[in-house]
PyMOL commands that place a pseudoatom at each C-alpha (Angstrom):
pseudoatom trace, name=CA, resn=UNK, resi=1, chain=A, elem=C, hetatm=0, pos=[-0.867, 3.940, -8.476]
pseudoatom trace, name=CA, resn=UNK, resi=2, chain=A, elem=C, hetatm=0, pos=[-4.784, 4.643, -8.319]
pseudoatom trace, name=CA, resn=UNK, resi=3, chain=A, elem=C, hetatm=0, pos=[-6.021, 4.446, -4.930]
pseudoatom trace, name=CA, resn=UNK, resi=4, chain=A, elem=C, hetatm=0, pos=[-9.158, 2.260, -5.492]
pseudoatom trace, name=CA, resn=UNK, resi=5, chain=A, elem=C, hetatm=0, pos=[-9.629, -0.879, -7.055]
pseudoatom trace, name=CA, resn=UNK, resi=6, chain=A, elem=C, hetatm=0, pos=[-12.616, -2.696, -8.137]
pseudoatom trace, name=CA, resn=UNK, resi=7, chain=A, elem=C, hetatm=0, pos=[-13.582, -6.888, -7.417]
pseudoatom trace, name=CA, resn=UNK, resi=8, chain=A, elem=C, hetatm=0, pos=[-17.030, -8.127, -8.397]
pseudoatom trace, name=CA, resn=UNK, resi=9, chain=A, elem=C, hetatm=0, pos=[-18.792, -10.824, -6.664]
pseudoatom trace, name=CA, resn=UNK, resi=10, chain=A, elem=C, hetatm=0, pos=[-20.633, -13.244, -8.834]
pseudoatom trace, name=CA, resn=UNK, resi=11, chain=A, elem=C, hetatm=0, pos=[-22.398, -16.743, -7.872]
pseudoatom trace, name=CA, resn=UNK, resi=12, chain=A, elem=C, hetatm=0, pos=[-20.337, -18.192, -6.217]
pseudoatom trace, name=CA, resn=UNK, resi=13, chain=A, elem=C, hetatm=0, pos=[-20.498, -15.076, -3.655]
pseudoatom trace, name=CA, resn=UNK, resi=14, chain=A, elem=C, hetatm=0, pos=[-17.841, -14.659, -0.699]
pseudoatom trace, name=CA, resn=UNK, resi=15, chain=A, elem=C, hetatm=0, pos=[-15.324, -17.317, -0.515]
pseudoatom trace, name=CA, resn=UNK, resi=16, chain=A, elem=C, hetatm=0, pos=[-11.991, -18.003, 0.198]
pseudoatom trace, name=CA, resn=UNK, resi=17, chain=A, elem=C, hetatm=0, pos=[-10.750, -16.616, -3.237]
pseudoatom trace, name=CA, resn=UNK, resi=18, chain=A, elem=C, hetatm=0, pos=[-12.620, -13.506, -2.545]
pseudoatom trace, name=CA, resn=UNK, resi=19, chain=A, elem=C, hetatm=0, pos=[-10.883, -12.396, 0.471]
pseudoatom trace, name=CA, resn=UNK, resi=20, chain=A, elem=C, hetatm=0, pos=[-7.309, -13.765, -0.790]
pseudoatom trace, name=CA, resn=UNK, resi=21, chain=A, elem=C, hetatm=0, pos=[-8.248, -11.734, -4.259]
pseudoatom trace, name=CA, resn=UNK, resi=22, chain=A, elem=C, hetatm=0, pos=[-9.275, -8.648, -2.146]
pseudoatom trace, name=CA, resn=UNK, resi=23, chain=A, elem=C, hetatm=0, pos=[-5.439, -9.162, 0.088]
pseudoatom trace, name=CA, resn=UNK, resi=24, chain=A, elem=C, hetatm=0, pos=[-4.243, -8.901, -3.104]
pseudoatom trace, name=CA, resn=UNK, resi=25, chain=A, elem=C, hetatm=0, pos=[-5.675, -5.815, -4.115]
pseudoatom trace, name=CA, resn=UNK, resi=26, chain=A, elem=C, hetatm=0, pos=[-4.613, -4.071, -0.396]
pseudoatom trace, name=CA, resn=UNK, resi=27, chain=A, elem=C, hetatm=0, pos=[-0.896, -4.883, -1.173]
pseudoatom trace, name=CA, resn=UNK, resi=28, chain=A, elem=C, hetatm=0, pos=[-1.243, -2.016, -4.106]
pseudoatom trace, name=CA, resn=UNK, resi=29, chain=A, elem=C, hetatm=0, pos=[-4.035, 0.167, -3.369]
pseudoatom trace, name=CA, resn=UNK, resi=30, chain=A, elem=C, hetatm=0, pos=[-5.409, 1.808, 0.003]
pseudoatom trace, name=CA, resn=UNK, resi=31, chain=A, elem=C, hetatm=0, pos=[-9.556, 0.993, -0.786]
pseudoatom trace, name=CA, resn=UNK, resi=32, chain=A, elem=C, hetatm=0, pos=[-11.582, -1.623, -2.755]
pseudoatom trace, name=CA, resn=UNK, resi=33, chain=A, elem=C, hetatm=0, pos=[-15.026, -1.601, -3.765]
pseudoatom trace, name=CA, resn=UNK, resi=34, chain=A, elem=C, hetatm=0, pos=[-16.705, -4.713, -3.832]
pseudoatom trace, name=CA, resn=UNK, resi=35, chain=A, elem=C, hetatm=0, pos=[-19.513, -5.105, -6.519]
pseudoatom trace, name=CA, resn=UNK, resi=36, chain=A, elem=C, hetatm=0, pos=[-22.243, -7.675, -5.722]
pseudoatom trace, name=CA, resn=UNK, resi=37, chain=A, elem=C, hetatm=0, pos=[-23.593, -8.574, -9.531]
pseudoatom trace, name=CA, resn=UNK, resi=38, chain=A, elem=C, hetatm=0, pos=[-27.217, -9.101, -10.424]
pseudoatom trace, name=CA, resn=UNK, resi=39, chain=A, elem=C, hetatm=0, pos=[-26.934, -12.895, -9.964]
pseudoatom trace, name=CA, resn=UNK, resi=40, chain=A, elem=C, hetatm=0, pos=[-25.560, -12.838, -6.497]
pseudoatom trace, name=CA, resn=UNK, resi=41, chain=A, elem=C, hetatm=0, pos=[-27.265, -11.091, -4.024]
pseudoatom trace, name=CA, resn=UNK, resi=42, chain=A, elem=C, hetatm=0, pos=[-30.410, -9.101, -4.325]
pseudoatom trace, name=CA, resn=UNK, resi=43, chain=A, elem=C, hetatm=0, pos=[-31.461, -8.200, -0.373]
pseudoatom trace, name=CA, resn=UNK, resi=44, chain=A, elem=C, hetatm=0, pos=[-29.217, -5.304, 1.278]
pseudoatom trace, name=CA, resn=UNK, resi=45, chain=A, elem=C, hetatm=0, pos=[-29.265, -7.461, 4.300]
pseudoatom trace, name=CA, resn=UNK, resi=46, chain=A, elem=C, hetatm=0, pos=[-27.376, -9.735, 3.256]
pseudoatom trace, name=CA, resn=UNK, resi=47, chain=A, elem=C, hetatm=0, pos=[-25.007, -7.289, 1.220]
pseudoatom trace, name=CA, resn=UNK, resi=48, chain=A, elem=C, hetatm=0, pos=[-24.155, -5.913, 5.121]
pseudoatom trace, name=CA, resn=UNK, resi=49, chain=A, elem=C, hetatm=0, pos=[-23.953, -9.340, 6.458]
pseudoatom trace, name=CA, resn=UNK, resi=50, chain=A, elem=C, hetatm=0, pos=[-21.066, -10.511, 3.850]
pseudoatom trace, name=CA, resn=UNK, resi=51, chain=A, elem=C, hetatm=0, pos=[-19.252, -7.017, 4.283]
pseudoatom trace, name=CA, resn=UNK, resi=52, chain=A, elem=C, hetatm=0, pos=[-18.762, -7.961, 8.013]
pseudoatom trace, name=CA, resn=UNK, resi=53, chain=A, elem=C, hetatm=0, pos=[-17.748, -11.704, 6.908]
pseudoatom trace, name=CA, resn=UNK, resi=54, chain=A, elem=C, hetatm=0, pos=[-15.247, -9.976, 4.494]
pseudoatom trace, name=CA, resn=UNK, resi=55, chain=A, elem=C, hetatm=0, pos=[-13.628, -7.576, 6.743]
pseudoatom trace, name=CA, resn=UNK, resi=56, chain=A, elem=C, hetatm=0, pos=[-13.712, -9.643, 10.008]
pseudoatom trace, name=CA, resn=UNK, resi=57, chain=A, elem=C, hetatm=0, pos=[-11.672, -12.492, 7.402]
pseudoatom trace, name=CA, resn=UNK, resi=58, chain=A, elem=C, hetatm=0, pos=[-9.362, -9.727, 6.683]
pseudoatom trace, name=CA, resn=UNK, resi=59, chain=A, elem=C, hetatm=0, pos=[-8.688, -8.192, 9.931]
pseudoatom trace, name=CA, resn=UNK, resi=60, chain=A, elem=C, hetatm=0, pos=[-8.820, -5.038, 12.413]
pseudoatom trace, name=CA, resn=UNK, resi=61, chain=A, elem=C, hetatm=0, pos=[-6.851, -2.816, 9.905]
pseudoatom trace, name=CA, resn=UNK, resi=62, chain=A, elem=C, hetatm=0, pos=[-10.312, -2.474, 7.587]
pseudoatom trace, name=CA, resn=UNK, resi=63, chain=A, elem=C, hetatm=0, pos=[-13.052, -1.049, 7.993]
pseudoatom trace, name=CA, resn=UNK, resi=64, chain=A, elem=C, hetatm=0, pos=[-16.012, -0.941, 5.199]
pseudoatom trace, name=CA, resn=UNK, resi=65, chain=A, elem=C, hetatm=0, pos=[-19.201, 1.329, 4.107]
pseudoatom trace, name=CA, resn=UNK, resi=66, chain=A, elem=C, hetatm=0, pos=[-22.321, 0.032, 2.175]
pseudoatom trace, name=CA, resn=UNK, resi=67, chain=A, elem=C, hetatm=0, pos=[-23.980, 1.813, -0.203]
pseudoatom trace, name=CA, resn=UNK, resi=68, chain=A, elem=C, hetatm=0, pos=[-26.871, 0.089, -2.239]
pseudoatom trace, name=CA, resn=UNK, resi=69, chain=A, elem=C, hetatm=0, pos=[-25.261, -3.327, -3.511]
pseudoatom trace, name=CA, resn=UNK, resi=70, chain=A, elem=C, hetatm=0, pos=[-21.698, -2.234, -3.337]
pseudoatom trace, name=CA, resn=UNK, resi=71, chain=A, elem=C, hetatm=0, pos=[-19.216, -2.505, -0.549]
pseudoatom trace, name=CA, resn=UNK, resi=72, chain=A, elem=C, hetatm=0, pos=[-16.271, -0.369, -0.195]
pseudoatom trace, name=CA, resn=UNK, resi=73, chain=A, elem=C, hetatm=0, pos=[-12.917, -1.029, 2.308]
pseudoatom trace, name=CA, resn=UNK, resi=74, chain=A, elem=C, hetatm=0, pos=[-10.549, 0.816, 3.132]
pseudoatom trace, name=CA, resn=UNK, resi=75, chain=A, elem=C, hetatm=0, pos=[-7.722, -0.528, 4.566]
pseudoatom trace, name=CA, resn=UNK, resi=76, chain=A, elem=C, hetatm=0, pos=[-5.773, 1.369, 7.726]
pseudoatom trace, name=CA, resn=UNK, resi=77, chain=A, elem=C, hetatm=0, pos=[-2.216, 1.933, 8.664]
pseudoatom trace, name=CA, resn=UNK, resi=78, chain=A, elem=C, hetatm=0, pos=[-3.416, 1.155, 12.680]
pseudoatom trace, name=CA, resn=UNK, resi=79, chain=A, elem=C, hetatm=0, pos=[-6.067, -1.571, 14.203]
pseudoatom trace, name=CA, resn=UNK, resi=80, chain=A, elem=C, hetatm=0, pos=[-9.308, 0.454, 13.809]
pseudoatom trace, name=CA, resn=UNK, resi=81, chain=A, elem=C, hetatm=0, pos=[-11.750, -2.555, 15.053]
pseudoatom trace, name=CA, resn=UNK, resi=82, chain=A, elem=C, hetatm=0, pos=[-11.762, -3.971, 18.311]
pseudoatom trace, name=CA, resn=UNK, resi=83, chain=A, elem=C, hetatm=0, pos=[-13.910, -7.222, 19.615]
pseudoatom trace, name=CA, resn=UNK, resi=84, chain=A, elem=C, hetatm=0, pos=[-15.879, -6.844, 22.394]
pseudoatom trace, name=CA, resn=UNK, resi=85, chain=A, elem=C, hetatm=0, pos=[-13.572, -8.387, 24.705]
pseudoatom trace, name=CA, resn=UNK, resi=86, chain=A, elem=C, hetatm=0, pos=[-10.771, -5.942, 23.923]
pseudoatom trace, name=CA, resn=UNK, resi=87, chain=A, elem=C, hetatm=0, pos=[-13.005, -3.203, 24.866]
pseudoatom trace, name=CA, resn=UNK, resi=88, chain=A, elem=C, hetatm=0, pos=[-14.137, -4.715, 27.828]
pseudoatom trace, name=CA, resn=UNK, resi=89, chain=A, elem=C, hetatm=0, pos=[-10.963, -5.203, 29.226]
pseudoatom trace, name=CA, resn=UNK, resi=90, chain=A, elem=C, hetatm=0, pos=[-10.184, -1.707, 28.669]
pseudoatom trace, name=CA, resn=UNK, resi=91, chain=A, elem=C, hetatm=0, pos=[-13.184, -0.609, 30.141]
pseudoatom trace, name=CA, resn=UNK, resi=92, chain=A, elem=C, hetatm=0, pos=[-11.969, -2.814, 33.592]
pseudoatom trace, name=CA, resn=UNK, resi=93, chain=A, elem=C, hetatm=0, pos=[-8.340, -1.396, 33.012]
pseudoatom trace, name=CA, resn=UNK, resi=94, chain=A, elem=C, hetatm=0, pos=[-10.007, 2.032, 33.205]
pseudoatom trace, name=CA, resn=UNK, resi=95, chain=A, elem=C, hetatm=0, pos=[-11.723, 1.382, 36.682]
pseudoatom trace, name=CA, resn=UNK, resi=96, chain=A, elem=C, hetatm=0, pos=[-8.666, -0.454, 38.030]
pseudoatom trace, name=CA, resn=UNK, resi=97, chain=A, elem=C, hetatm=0, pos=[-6.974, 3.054, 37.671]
pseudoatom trace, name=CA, resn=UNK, resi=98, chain=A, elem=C, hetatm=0, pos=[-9.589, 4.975, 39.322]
for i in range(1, 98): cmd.bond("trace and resi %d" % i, "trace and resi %d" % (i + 1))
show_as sticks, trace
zoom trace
């Protein structure tokens, strides 16, 4: 079993497919890099802005890094991300115990 598998991204960019392709991938392999291809996306911006679309599609379990025009995930036994809310509520749990 190799640990990391490889998806590229080509006109069509991140779509449904993508992120049921990339669940695919997770059921055999702990990380996935995600190659953005010449004819997709040139601007790093917007490289970060479709690894958060990706990863908040496929839940608090991943968690990604950027590097240049490729993405990689790795997925986690244990939620790693929280939203805002969730923190915020622990935050007020925290005080209520004080």
């Amino acid at each position: 079993m190799q640990l990391i598998s490889t998806v590229q991204v080509g006109k069509k960019g991140v779509s449904e497919n993508l992120v049921e392709t990339l669940k695919d991938h997770f059921k055999k392999h702990q990380n996935v890099k995600v190659v953005f291809l010449k004819n997709s996306i040139r601007d790093k911006k917007k490289v970060k802005k479709a690894a958060e679309e990706i990863v908040s599609e496929l839940g608090p379990n991943y968690t990604y890094r950027v590097l240049g025009f490729t993405i990689f995930v790795k997925k986690w036994r244990r939620a790693i991300r929280t939203s805002k809310n969730e923190k915020n509520k622990g935050s007020d749990l925290e005080r209520a115990r004080r």
